[in-house]
MIDOSE-1310 file (N, C-alpha, C; in nm, 2 decimals, decimal comma, always signed):
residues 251
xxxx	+16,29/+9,40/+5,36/+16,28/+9,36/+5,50/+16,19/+9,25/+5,51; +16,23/+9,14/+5,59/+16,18/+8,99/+5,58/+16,02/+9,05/+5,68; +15,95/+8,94/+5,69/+15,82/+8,96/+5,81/+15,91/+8,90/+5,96; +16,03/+8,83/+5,91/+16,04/+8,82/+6,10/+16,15/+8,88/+6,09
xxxx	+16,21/+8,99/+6,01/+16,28/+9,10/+6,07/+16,19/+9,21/+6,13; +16,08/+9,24/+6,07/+15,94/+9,31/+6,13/+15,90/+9,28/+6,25; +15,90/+9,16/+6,28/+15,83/+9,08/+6,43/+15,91/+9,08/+6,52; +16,09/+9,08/+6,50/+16,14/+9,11/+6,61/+16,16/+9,29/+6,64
xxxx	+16,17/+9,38/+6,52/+16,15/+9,50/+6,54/+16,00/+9,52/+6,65; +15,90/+9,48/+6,63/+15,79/+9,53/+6,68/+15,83/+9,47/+6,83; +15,88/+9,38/+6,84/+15,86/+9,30/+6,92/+15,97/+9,37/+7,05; +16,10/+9,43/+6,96/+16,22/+9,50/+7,06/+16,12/+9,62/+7,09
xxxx	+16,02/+9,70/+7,02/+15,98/+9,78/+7,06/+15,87/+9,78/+7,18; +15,79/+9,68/+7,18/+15,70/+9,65/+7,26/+15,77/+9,60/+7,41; +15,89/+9,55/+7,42/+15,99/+9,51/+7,55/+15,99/+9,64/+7,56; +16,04/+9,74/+7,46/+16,11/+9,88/+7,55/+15,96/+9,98/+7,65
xxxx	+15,88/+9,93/+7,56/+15,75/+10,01/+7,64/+15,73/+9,96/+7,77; +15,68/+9,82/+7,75/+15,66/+9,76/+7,92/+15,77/+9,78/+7,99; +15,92/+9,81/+7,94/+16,00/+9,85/+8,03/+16,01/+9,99/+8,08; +15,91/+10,08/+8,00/+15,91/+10,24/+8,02/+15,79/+10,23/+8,11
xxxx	+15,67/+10,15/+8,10/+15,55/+10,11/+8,19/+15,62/+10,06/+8,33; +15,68/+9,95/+8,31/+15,69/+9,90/+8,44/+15,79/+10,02/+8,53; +15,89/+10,06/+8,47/+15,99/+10,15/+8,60/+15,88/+10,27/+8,64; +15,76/+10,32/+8,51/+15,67/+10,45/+8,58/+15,62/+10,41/+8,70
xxxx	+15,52/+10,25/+8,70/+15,45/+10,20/+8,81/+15,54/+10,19/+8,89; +15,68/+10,15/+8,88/+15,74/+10,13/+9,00/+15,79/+10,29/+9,10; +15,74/+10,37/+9,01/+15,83/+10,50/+9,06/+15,67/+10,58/+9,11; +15,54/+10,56/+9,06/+15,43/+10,62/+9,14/+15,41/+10,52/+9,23
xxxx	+15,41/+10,39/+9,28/+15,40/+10,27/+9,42/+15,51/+10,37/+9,51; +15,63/+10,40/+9,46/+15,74/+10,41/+9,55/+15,71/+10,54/+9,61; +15,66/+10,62/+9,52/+15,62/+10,81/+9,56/+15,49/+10,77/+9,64; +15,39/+10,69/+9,61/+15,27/+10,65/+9,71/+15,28/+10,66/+9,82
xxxx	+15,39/+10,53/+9,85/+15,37/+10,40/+9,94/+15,46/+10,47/+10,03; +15,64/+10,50/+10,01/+15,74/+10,51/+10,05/+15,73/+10,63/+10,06; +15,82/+10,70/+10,00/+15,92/+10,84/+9,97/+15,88/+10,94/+9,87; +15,84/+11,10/+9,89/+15,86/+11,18/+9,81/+15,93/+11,25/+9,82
xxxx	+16,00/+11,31/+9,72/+16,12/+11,42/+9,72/+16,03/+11,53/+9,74; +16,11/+11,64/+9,76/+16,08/+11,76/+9,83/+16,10/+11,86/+9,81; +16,14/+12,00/+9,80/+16,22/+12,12/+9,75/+16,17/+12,20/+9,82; +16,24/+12,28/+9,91/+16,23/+12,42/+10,00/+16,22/+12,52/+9,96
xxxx	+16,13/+12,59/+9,89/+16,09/+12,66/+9,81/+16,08/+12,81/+9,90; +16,08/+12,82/+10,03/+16,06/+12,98/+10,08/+16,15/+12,90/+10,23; +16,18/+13,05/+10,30/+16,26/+13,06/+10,40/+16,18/+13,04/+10,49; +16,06/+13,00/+10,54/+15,98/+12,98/+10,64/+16,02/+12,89/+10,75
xxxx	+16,13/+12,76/+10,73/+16,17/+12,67/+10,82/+16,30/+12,73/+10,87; +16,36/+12,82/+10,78/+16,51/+12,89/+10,82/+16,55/+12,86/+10,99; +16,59/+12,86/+11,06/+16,72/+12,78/+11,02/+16,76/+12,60/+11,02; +16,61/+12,55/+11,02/+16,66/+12,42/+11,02/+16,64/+12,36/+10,89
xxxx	+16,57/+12,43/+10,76/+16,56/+12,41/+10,65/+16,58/+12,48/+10,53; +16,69/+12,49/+10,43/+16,72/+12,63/+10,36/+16,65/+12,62/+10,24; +16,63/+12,77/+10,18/+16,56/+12,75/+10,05/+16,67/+12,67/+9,98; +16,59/+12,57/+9,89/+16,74/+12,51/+9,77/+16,78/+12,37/+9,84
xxxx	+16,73/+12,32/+9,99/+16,74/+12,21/+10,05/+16,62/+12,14/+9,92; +16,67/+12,00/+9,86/+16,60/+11,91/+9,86/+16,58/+11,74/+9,93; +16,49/+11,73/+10,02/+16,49/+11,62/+10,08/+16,32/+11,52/+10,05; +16,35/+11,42/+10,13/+16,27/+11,27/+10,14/+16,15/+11,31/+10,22
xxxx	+16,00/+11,31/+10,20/+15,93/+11,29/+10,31/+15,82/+11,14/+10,31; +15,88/+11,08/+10,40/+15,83/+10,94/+10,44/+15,66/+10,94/+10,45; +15,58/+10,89/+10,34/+15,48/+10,87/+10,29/+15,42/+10,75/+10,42; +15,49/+10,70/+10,48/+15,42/+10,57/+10,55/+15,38/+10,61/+10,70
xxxx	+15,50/+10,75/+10,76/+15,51/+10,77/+10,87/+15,36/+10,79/+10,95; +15,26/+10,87/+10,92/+15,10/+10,88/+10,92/+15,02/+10,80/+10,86; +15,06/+10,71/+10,77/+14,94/+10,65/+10,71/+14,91/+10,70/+10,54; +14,81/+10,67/+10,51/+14,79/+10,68/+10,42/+14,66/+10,77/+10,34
xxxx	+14,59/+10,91/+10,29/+14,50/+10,95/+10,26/+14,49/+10,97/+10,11; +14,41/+11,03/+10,04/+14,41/+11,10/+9,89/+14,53/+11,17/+9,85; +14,55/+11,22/+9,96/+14,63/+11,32/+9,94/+14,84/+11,21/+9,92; +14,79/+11,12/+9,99/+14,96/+11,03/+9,93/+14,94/+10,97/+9,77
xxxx	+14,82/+10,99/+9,69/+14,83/+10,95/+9,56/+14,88/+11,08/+9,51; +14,93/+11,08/+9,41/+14,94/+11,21/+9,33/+14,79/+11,27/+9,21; +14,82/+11,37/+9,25/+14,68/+11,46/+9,21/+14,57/+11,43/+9,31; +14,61/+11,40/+9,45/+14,51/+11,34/+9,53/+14,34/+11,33/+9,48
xxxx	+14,32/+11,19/+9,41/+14,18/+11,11/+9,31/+14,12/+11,12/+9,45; +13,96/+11,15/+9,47/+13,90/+11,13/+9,60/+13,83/+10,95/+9,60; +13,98/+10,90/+9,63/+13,93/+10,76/+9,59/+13,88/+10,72/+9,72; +13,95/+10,76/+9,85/+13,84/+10,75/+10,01/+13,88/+10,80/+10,07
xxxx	+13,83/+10,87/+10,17/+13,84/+10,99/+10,26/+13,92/+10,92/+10,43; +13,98/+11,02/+10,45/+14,01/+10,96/+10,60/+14,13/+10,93/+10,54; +14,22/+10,89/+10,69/+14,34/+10,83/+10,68/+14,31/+10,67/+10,71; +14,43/+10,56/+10,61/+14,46/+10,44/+10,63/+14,58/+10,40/+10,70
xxxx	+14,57/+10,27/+10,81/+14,72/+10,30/+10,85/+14,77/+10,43/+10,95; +14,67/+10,51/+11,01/+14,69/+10,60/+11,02/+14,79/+10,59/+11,19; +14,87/+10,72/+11,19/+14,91/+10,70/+11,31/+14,93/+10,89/+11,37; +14,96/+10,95/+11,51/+14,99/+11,06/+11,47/+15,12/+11,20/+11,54
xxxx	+15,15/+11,23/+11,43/+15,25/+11,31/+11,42/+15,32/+11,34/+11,58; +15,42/+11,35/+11,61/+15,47/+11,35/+11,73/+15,46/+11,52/+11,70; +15,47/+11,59/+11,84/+15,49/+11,69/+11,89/+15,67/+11,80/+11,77; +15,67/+11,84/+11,72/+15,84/+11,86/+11,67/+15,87/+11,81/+11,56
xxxx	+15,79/+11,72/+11,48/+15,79/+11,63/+11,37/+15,77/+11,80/+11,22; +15,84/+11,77/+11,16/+15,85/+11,87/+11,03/+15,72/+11,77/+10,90; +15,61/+11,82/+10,87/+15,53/+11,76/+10,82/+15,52/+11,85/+10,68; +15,48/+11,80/+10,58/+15,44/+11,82/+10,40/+15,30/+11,82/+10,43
xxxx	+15,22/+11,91/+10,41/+15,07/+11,88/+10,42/+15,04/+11,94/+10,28; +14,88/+11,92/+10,28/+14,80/+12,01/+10,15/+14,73/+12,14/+10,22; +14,78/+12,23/+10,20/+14,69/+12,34/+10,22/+14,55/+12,34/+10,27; +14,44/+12,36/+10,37/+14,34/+12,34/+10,36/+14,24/+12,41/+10,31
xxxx	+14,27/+12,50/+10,25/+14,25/+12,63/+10,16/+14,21/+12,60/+10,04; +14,30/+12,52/+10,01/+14,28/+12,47/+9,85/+14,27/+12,29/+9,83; +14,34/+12,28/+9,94/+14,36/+12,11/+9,93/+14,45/+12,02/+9,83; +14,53/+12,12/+9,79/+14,66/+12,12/+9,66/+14,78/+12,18/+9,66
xxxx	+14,77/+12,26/+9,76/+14,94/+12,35/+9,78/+15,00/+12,29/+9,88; +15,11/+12,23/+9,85/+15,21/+12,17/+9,91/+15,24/+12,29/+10,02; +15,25/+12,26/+10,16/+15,31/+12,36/+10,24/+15,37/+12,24/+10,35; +15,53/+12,31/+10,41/+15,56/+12,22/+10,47/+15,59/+12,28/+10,64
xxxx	+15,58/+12,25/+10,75/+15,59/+12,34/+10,89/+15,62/+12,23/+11,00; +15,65/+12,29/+11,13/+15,67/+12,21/+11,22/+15,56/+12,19/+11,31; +15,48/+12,05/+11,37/+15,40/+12,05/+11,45/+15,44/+12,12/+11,55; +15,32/+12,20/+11,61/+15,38/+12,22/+11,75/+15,24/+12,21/+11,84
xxxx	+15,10/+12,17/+11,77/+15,03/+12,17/+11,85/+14,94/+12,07/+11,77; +14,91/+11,98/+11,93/+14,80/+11,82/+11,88/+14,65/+11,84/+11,90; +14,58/+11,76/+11,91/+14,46/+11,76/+11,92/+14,42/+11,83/+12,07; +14,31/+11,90/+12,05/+14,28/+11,97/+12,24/+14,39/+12,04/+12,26
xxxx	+14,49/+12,08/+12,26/+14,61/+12,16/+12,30/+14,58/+12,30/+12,29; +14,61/+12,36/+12,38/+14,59/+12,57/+12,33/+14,73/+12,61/+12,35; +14,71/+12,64/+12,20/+14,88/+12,70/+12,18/+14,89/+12,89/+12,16; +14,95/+12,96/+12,22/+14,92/+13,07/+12,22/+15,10/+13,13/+12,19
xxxx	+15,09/+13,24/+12,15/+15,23/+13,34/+12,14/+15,22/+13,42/+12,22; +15,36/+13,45/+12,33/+15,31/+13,57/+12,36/+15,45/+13,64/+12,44; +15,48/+13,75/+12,33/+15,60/+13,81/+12,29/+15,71/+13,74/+12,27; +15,68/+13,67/+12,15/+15,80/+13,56/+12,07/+15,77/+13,43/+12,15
xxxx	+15,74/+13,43/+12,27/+15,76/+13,31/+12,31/+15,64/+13,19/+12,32; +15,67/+13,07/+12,27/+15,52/+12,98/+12,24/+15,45/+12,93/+12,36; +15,37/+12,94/+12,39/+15,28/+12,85/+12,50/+15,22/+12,73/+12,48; +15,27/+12,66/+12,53/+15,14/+12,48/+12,52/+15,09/+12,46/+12,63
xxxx	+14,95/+12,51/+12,64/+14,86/+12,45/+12,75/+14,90/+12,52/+12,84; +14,90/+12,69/+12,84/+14,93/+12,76/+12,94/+15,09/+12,70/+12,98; +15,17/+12,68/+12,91/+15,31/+12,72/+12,99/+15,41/+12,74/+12,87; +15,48/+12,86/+12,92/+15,59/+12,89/+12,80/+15,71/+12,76/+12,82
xxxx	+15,75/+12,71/+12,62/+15,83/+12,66/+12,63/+15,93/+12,70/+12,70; +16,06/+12,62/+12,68/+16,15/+12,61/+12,73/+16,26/+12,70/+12,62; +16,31/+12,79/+12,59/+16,41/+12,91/+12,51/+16,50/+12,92/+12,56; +16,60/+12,91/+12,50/+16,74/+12,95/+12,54/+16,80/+13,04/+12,39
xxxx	+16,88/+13,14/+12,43/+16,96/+13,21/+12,32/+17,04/+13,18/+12,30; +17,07/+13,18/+12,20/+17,23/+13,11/+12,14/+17,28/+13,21/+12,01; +17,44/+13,20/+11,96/+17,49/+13,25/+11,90/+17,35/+13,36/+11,75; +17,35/+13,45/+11,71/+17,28/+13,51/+11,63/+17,29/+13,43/+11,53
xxxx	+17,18/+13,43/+11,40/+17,20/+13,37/+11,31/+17,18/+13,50/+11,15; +17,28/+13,47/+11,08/+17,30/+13,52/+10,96/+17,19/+13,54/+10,86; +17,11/+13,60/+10,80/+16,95/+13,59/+10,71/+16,98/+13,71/+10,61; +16,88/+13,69/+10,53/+16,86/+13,83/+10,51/+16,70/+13,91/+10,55
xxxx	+16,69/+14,05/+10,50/+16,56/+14,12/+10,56/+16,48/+14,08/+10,46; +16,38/+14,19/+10,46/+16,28/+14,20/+10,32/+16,37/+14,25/+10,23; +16,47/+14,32/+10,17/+16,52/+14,40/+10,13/+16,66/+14,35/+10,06; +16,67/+14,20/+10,08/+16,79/+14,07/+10,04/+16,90/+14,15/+10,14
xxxx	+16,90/+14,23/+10,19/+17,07/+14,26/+10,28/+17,06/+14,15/+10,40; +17,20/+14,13/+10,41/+17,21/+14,03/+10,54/+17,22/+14,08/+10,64; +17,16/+14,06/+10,76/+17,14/+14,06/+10,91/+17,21/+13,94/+10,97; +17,19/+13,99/+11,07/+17,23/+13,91/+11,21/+17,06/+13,90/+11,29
xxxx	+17,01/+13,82/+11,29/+16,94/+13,79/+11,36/+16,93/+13,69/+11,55; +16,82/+13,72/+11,61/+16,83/+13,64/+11,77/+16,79/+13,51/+11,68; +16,87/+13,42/+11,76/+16,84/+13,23/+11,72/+16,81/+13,16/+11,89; +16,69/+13,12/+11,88/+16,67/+13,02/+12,00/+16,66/+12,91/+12,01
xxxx	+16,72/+12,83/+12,10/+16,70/+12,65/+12,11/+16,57/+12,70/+12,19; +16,53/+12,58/+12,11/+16,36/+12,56/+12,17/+16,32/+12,42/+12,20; +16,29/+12,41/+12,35/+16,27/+12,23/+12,41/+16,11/+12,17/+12,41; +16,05/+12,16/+12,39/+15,96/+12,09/+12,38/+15,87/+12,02/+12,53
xxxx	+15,77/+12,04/+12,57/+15,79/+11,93/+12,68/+15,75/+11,80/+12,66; +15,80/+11,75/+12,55/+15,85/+11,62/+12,55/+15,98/+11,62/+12,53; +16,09/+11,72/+12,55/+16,23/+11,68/+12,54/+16,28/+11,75/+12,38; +16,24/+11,75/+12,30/+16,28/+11,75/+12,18/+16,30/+11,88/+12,16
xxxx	+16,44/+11,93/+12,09/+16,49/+12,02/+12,07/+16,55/+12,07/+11,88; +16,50/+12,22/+11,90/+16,49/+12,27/+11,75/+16,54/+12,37/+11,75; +16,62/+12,46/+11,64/+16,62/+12,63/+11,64/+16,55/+12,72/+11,62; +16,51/+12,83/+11,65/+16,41/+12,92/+11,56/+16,49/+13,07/+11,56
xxxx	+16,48/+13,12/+11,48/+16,47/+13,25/+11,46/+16,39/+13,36/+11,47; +16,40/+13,48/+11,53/+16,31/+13,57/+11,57/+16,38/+13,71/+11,44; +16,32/+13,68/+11,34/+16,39/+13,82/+11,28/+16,35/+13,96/+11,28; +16,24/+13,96/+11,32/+16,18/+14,16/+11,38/+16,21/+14,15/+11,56
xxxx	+16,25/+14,03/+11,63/+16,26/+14,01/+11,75/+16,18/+13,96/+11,81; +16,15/+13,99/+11,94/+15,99/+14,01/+11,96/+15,86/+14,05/+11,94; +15,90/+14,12/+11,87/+15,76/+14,23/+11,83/+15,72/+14,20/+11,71; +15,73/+14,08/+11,66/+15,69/+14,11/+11,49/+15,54/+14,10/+11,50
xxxx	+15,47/+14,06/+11,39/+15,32/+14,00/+11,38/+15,25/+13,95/+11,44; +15,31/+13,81/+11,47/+15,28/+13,68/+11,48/+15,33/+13,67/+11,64; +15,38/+13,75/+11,72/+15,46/+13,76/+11,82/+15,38/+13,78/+11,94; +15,21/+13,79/+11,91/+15,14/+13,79/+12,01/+15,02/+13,74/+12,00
xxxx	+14,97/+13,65/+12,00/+14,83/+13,62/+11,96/+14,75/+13,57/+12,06; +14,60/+13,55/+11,99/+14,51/+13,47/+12,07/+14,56/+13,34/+12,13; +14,50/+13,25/+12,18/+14,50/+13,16/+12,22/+14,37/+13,04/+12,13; +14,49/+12,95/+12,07/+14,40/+12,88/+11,98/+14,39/+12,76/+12,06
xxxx	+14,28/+12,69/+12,06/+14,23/+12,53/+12,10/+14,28/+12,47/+11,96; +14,31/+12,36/+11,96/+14,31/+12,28/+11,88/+14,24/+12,17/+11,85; +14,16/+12,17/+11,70/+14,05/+12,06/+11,67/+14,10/+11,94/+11,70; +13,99/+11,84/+11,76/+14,02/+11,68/+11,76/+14,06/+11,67/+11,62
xxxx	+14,14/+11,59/+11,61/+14,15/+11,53/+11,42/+14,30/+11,67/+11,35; +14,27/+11,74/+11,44/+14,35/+11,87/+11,36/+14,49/+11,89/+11,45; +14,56/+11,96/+11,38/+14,73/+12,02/+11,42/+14,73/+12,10/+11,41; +14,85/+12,21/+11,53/+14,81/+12,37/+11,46/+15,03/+12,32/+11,39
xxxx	+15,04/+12,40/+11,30/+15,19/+12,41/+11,28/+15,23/+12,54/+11,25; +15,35/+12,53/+11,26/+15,43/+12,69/+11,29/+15,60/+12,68/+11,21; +15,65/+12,77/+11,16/+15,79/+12,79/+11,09/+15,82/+12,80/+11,20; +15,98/+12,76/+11,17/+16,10/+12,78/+11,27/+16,11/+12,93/+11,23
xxxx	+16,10/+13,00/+11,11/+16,16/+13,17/+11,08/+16,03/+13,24/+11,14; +16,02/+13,24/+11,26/+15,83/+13,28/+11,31/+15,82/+13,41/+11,27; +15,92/+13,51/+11,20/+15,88/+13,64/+11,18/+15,85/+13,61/+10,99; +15,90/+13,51/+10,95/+15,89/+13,52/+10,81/+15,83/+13,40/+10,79
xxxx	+15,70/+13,36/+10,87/+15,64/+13,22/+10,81/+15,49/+13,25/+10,83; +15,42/+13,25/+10,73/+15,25/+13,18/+10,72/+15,21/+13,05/+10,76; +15,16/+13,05/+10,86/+15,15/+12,91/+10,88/+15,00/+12,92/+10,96; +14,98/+12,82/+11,08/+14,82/+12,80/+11,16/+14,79/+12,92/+11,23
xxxx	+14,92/+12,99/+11,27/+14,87/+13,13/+11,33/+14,74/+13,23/+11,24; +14,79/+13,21/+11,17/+14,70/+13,27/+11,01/+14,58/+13,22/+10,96; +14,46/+13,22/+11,07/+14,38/+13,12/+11,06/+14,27/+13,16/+10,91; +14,31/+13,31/+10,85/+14,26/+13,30/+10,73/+14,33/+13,27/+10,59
xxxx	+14,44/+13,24/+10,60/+14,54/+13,14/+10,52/+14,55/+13,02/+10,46; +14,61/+12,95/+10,62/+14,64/+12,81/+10,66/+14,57/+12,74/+10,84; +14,54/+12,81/+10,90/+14,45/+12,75/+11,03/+14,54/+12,63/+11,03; +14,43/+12,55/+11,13/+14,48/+12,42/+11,18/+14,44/+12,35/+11,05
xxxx	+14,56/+12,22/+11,06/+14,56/+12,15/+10,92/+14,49/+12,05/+10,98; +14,38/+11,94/+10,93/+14,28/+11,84/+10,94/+14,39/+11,71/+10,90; +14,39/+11,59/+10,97/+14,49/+11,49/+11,00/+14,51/+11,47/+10,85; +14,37/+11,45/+10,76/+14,36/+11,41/+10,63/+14,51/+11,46/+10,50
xxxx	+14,45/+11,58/+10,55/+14,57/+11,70/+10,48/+14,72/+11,66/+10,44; +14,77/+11,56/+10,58/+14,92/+11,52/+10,64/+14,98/+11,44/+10,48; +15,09/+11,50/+10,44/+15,15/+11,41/+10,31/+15,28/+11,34/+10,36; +15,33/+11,37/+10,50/+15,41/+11,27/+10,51/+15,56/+11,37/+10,59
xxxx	+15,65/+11,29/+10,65/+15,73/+11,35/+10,73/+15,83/+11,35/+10,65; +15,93/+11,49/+10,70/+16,04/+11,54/+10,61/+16,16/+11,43/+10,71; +16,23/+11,39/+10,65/+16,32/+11,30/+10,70/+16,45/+11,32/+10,66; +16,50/+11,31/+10,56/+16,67/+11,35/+10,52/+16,66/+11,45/+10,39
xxxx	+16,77/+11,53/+10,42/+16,81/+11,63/+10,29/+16,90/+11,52/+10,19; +16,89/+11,51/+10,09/+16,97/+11,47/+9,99/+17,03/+11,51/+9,88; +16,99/+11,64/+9,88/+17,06/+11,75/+9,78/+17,04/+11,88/+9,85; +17,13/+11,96/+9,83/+17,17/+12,15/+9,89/+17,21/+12,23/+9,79
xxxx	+17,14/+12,31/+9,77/+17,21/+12,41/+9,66/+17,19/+12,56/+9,72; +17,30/+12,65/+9,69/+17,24/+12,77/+9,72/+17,11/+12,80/+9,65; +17,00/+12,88/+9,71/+16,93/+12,98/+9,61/+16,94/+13,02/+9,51; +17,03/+13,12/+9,49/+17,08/+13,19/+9,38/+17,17/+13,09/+9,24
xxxx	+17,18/+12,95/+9,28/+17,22/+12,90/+9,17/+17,13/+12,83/+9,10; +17,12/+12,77/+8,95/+17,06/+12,70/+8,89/+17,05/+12,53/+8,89; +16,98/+12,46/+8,89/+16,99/+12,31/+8,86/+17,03/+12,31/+8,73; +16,96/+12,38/+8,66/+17,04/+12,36/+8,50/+17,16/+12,43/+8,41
xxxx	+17,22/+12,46/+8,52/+17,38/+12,48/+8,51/+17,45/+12,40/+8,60; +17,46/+12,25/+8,55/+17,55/+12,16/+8,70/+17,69/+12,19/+8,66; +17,76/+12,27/+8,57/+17,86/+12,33/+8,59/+17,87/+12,39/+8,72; +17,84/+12,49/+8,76/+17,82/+12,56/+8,84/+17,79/+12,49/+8,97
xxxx	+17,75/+12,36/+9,00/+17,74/+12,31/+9,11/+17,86/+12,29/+9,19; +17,96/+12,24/+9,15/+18,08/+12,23/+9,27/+18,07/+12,37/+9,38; +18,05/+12,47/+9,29/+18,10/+12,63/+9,37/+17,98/+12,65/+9,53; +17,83/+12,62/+9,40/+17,71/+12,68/+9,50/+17,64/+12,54/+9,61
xxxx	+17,68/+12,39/+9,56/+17,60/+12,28/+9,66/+17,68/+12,27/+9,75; +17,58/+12,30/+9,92/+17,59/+12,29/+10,05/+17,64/+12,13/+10,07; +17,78/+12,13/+10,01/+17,80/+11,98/+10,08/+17,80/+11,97/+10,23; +17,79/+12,01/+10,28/+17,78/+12,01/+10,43/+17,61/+11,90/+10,47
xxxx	+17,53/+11,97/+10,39/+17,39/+11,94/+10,45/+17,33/+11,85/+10,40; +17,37/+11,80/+10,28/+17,37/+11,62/+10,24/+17,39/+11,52/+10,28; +17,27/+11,45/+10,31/+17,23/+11,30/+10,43/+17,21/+11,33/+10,57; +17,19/+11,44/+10,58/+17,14/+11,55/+10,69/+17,00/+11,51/+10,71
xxx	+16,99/+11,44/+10,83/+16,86/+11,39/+10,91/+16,79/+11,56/+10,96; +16,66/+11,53/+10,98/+16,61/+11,61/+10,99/+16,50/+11,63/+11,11; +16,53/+11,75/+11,21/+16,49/+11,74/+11,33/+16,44/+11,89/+11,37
């Protein structure tokens, strides 16, 4: 082997690296700056989000904290850029517990706001939303058997409209509580499945999440798979992916 058959070997090898370097930078700028992928990991958003949904949540929508780098580095505190969450908006935060568990919920209460429950139904600022019942919705219990559960459109008063589920009804847990104020700087959030979600009501859990926390808004589904199937049997994909709920905006 000559020395410039060596020099262009080292030389094809050194292009393939900077090309393995440059698409990594381009793919942690893009998960920063832009877009992270997602995975619905528990039935907590049911029915507007299923386990096995994978979707986009828009890193720019809030701004920018530690928490939009990966392994959030405490490179500086606070949000950049920052802007905040609408009323109804489906948010990725970090746990404030830990400051590293991905948990993802619907805002339902802003800064100064007293959000209370009281028998299923939510209050903002001393007035029950706006509920209407609609057709039951299909789930299962603790126990995997399927039910028929009550499903409610729920209006916002700002207009914006969501579903929720009540699966012990009115009476579950979470179906009556105090009346929380909400910190300046802070959000309280809540599951659409309010009988099967941990969320701000749980103030030794998850409480109100601190603006910092916010990783960014859930925006479109781009992949569906049942639960019960595997990603690494894509044989099996035709039977179990929800083509229905692919490029499914999210509201």
């Amino acid at each position: 082997m000559t020395g410039e058959t060596v020099k262009k070997e080292e030389s094809g090898i050194w292009e393939t690296v900077k090309v393995i370097l440059q698409a990594l930078l381009i793919a942690v700028v893009v998960r920063t700056v832009l877009f992270q992928p997602f995975n619905i990991p528990s039935g907590s958003l049911i029915p507007t989000l299923l386990i096995g949904d994978y979707l986009f949540v828009s890193k720019y929508a809030y701004g920018y904290s530690k928490h939009s780098i990966p392994f959030s580095p405490p490179v500086f505190s606070g949000r950049i850029f920052g802007s905040q969450p609408k009323r109804g908006d489906i948010v990725v935060f970090k746990l404030p517990k830990d400051n590293s568990t991905d948990y993802i919920k619907r805002v339902v209460g802003l800064p100064g706001d007293k959000i209370q429950v009281i028998g299923g139904v939510l209050q903002i600022n001393g007035k029950p939303i706006q509920r209407e019942r609609v057709e039951d919705y299909k789930t299962t219990d603790l126990y995997g058997r399927t039910i028929a559960v009550p499903q409610y459109k729920e209006t916002f008063p700002e207009g914006t409209t969501h579903y929720v589920i009540e699966r012990d009804g009115d009476r579950g847990y979470w179906d009556n509580t105090e009346v929380y104020t909400v910190k300046p700087g802070y959000y309280f959030m809540m599951g659409d499945n309010r009988d099967n979600s941990t969320d701000s009501r749980d103030e030794a859990n998850v409480g109100q999440v601190p603006a910092e926390n916010l990783v960014g808004r859930a925006e479109i589904i781009f992949f569906s798979i049942d639960e019960d199937a595997s990603l690494w049997r894509p044989w099996e994909w035709p039977s179990h992916i929800r083509w229905n709920r692919i490029f499914e905006r999210i509201h």
